[in-house]
Every structure is written in C-alpha cells, then in structure tokens.
PAGUDO-742263 format. One record per residue: residue in one letter; z, x, y of N, C-alpha, C in turn. Coordinates in steps of 0.001 Angstrom, whole numbers, padded with zeros to 6 digits, always signed. Layout:
<recs>
AZXYZXYZXY...
</recs>
This chain:
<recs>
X+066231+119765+046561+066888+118496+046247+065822+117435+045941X+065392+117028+044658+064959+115720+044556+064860+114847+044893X+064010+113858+045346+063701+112733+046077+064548+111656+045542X+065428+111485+043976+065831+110479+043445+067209+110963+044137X+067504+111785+043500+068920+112496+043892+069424+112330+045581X+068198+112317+046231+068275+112099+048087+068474+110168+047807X+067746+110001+047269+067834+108453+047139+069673+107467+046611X+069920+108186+045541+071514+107928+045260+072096+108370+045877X+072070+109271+046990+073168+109210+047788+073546+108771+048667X+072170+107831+049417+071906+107292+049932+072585+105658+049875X+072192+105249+048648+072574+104359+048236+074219+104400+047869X+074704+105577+047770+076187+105338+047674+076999+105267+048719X+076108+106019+050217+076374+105256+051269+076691+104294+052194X+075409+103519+051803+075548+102527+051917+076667+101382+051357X+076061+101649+049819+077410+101376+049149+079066+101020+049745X+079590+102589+050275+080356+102442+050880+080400+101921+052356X+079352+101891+052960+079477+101116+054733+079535+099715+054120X+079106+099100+053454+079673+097396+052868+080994+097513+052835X+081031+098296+051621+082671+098014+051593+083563+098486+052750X+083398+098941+053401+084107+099312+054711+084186+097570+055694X+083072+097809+055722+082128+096666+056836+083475+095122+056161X+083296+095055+054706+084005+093850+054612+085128+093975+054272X+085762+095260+054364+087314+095105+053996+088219+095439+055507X+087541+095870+056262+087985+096081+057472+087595+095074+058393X+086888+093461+058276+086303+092950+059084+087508+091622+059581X+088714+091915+059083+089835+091213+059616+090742+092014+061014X+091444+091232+061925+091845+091978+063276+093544+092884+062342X+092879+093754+063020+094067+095043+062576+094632+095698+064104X+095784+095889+064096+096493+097032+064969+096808+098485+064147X+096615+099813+064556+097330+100798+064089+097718+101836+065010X+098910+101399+064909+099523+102332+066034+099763+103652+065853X+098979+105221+066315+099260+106031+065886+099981+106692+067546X+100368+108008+066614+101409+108993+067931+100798+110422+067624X+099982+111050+068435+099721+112628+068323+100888+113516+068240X+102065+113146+068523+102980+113849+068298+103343+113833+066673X+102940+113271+066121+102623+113213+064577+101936+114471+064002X+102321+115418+063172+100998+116101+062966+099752+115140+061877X+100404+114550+060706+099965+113466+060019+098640+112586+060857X+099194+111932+062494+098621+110939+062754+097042+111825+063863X+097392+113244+064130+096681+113837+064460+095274+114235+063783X+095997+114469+062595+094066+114815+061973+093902+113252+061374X+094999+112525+061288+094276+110965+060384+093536+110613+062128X+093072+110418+063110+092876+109979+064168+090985+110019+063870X+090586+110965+064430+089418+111267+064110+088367+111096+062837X+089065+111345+061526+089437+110686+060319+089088+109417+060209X+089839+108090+060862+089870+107035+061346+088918+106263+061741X+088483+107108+062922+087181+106904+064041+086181+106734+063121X+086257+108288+062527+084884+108344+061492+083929+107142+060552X+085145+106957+059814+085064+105758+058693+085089+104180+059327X+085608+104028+060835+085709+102711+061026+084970+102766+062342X+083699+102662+062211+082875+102529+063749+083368+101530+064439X+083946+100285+064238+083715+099332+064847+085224+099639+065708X+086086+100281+065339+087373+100482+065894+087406+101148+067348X+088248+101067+068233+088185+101469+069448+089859+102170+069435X+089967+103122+070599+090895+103507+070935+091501+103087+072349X+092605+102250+072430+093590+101737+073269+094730+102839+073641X+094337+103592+074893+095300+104462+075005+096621+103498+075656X+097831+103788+075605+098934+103117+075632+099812+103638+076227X+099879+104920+077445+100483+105608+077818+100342+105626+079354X+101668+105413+079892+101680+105077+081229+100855+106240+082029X+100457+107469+081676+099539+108472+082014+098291+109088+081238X+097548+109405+081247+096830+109639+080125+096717+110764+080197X+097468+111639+081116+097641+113281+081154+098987+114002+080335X+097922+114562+079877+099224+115564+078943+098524+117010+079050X+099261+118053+078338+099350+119133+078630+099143+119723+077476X+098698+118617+076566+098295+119152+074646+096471+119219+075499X+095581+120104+074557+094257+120000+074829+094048+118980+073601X+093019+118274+074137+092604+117218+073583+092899+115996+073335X+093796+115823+074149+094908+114552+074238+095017+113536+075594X+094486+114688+076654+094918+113927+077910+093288+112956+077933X+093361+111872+078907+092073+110789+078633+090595+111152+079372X+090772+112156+079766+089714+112913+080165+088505+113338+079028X+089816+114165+078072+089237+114712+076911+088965+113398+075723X+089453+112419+075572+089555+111135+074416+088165+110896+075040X+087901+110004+076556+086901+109937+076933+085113+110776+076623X+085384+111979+076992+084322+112892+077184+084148+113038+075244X+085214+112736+074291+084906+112651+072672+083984+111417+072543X+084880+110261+072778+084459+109167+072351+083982+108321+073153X+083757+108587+074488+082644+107670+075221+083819+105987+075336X+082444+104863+075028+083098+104073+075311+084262+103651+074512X+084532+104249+073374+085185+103502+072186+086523+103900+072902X+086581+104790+074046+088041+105279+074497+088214+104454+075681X+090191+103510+075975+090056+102832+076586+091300+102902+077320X+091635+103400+078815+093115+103476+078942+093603+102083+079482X+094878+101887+078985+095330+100384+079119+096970+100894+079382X+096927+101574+080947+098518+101875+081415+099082+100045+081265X+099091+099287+081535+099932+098443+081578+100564+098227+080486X+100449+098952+079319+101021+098773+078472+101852+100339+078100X+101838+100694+079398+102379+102501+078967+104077+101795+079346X+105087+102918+079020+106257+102820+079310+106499+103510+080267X+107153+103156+081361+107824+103471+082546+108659+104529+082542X+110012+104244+081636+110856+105102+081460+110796+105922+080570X+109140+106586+079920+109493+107200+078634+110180+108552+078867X+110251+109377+080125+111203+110540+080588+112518+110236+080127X+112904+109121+079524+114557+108491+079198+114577+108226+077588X+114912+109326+077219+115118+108797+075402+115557+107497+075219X+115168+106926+074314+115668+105579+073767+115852+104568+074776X+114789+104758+075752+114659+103255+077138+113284+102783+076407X+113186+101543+076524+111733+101105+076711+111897+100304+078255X+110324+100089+078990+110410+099168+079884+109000+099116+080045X+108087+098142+079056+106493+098337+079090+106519+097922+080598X+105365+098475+081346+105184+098051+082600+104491+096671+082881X+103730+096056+082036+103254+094341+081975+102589+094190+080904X+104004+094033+079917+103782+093882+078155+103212+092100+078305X+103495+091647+078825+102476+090350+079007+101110+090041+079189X+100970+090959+080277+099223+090842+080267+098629+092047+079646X+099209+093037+079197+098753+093530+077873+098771+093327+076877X+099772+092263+076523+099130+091387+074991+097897+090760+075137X+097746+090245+076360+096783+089362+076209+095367+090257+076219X+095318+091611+077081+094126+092669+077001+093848+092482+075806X+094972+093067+074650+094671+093333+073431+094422+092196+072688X+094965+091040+072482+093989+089730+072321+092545+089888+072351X+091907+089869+073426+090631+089726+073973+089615+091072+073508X+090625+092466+073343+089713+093241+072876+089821+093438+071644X+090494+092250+070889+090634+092233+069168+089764+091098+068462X+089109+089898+069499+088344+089084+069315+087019+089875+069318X+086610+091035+070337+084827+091730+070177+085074+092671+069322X+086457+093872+068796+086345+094492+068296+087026+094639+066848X+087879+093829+066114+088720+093530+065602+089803+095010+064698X+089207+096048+065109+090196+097281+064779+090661+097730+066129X+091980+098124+066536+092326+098636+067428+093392+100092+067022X+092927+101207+067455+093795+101973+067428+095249+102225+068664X+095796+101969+068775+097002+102092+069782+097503+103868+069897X+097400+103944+070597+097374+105839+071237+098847+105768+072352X+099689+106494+071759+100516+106949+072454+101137+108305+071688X+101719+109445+072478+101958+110620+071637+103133+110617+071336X+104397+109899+071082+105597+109811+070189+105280+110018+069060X+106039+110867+068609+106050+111096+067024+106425+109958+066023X+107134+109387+066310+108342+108356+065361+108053+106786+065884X+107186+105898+065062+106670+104561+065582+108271+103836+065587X+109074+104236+065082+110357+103239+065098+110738+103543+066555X+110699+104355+067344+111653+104323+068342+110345+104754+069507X+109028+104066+069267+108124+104190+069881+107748+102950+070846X+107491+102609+072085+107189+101490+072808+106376+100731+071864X+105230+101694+070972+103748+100805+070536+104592+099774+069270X+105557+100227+068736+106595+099074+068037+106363+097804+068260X+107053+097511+069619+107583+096736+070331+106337+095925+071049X+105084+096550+070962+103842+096009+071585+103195+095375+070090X+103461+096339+069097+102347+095300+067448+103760+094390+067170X+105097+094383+068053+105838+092941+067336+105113+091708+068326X+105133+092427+069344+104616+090771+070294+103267+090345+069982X+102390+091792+069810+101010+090992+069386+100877+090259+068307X+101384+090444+066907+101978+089809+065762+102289+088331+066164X+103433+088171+067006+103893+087027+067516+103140+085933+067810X+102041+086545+068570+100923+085944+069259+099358+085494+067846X+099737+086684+067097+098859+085919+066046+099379+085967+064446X+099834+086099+064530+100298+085823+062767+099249+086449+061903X+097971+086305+061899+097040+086671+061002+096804+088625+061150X+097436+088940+062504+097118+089663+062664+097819+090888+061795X+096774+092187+061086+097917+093139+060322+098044+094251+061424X+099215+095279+060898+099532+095860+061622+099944+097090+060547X+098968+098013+060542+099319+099206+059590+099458+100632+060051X+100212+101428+059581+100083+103096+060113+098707+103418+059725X+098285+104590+059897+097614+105414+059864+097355+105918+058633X+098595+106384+058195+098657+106672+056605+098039+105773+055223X+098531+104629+056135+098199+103186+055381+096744+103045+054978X+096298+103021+056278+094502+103085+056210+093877+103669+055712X+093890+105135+055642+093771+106075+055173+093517+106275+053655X+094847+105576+053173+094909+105260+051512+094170+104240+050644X+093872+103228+052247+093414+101825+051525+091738+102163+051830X+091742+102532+052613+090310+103657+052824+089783+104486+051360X+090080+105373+051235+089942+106146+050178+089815+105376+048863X+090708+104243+048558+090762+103333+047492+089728+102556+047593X+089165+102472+048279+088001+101528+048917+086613+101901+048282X+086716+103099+048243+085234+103200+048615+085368+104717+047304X+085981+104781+046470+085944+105900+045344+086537+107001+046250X+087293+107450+047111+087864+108153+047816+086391+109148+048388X+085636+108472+048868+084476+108739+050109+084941+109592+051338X+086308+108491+051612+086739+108775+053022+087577+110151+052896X+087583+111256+052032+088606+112272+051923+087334+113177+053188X+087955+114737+053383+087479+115397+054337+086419+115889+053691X+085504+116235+053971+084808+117460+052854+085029+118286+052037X+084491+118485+050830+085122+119196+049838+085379+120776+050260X+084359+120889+051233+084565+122250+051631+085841+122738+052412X+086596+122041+052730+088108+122058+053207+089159+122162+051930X+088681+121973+050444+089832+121922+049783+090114+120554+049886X+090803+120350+048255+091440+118919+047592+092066+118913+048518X+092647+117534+048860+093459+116870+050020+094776+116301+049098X+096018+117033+049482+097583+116332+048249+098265+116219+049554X+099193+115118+049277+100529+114828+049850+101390+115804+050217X+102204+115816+050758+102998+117133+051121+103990+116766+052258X+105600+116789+052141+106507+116195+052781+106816+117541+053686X+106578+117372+055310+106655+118046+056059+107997+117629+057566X+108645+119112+057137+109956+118855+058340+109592+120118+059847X+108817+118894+060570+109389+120217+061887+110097+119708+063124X+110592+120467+064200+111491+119949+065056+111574+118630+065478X+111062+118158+066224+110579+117081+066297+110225+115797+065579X+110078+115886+064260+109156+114837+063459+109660+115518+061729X+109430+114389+061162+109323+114991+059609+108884+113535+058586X+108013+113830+057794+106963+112927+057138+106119+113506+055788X+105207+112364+055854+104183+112489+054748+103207+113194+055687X+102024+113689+055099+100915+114052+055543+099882+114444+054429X+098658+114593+054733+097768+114767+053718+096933+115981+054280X+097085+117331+053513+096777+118593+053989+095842+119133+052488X+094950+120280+053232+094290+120872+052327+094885+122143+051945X+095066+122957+051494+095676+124542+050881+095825+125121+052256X+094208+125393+052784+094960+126137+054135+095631+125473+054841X+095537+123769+055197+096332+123716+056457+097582+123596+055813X+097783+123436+054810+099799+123728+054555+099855+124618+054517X+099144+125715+054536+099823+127406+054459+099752+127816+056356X+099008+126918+057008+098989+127212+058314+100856+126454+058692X+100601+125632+058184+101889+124512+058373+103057+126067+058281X+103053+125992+056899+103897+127525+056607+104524+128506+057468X+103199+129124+058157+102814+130459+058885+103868+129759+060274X+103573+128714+060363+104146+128253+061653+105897+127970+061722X+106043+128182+060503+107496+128063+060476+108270+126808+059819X+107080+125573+059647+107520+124294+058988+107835+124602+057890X+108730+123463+057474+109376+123234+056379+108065+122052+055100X+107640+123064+054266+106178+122062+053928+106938+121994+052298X+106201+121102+051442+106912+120654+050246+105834+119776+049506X+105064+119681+048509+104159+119146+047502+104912+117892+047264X+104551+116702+047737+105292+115679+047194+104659+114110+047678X+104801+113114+046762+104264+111896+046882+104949+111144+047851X+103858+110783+048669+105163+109125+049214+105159+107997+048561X+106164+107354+048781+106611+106337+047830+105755+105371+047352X+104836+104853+048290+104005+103976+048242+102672+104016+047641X+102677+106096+046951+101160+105963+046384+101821+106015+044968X+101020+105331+044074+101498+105585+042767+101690+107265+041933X+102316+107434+041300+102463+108931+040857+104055+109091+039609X+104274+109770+038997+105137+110497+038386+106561+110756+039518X+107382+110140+038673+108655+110736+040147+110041+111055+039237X+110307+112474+039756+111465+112746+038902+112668+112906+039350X+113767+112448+039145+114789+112362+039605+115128+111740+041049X+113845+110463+041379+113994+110120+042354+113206+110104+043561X+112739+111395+043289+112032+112252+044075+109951+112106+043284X+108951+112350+044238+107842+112103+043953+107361+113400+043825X+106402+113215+042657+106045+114631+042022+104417+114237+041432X+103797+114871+041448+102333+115189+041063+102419+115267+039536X+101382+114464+038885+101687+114972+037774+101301+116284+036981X+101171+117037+037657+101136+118707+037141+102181+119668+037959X+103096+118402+038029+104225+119211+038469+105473+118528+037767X+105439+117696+036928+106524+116873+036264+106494+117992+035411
</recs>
C-alpha cells in the first residue's frame, strides 16, 4: 500500500470525524429496544460512529436472560459509556400496557445533566415497539423540559449517519451491501438494514423477511408499496 494512498484515507477519515463531530454536536435522545432485531445490530453500529454518546440503561433491572444484554455484560463492553439509571425503569413492566416509571421526575432531571457533558444519549430498554414502550413517555417529558431537544430512532440516525459522511457509516464491505428489508416475527415487525447472509439467517429462522424501502428513504414505489429500483 502506498504512502499517498495510506495518506487519503486518512484524510477521508478525518474528513468524516468533522462531519460527525458537527452534525451530531446538538443534545439528542434515541431511544432504542433490543427486543428490536433492527435496534440490536443498529446499537453497537451507533456507539461506533458516535464516541461522544453514552448508554442510559432504562430498565428497572439490568438482568436479563438474552447474553449480552444484562448490565454486567453492557458494562464489561463499554466501560464507562454504560450507565444504569433504574429510576427511570418501569415497575409494572410484568403488566402489558401499564406504565408506572419509578421517579420519572428525578430522572428527567439525571438525563438533563447527563445531556449538558454528553449531548447524545442512547436510552436502553428491551421492548420491541417504542409506541407502547415506557422510554416514549420518558423522550415526551424530556422534550417538555427542553424543546431544543431531538428525539430520533435508531433507524433515523443511522440514515442521517450514512448521508453524512458518503455512507462511511455502512458495516464493512466484507459483510455484503447493506438493503432495507421489511421483517415480520412474533413479537415485532419493521424495517431493518441486513446484509445477504443475515436475511437468509432471518429466513432459516423462520421470519417473514421481504426486500423493501421504508417510507422515509427516497426510492421507486409501486403500487404503494417501496421497491428498489432493480426491482420496479
């Protein structure tokens, strides 16, 4: 490898840590759910591209029974950037469709204070579905409290990421092109952004997987429906 060639890539690096550095340097919430498969590989993903971001676990326990999930394991990954904040876990989440944050008051204000040193916050709880998720109900009050503040999925970032920076932020090429793909399994059903094998793993597993745009990225759409354009 050439010394110039080591040198431009260098520089396109960089390149992209500016543009990261100043398009991300406003206070953000993103509330993701591991029960997501989507919000599962965007997580790490996330971390990667946004150093300055921290993880706010949000779960009245930080033990679970997924590997790599309970706060033992977040911890022993990410050191300090991992942060458990039960007062903002839900009490009753054993009760479908209860919320009862345990002191959504002085956990707005935690998250205040750790959005002034850090201004990305990831919000960690493992619900699949942010609509009928406590962390909802925690980015409406923090919102409340600041107006300036945004509040985006995972998916969101992800896209505005990639747009950012000449799509930098995709996985390695050695994983295979990264396409959209509308995925139904028990639990959950969504967008996600998969490489060949992991939708054929998706497959193998019994999901319901499908080549298709979400609404919000630009693309070819036929009959309603979002389509690639080498598939119109």
């Amino acid at each position: 490898m050439s010394a110039s060639y080591q040198r431009v890539q260098e520089d396109r690096r960089e390149a992209a840590a500016l543009v990261r550095e100043r398009q991300w340097s406003r206070r953000m919430l993103i509330p993701a759910g591991y029960g997501n498969p989507l919000h599962r590989r965007a997580i790490p993903r996330l971390l990667a591209e946004l150093p300055q971001a921290r993880i706010v676990d949000i779960r009245l326990s930080a033990r679970t029974a997924i590997p790599g999930w309970s706060g033992a394991a977040l911890h022993r990954r990410w050191g300090p950037r991992y942060l458990h904040l039960p007062k903002l876990g839900n009490r009753v989440y054993r009760q479908p469709g209860r919320i009862q944050v345990a002191d959504l008051e002085g956990g707005v204000k935690d998250l205040l204070r750790l959005l002034d040193s850090h201004q990305v916050l990831l919000l960690l709880c493992g619900c699949a579905a942010y609509e009928r998720c406590h962390r909802r109900l925690i980015c409406e009050h923090v919102s409340a409290r600041d107006p300036s503040l945004r509040v985006w999925q995972p998916e969101q970032v992800l896209e505005e990421l990639q747009a950012s920076v000449g799509r930098n932020a995709r996985a390695p090429e050695a994983e295979g092109p990264r396409e959209w793909y509308w995925i139904v399994t028990p639990n959950w059903q969504g967008y996600d952004q998969l490489t060949p094998s992991e939708a054929e793993e998706e497959r193998r597993a019994g999901r319901a997987v499908r080549k298709e745009l979400p609404p919000w990225v630009p693309g070819i759409r036929v009959g309603g429906a979002a389509a690639y354009d080498d598939d119109a």
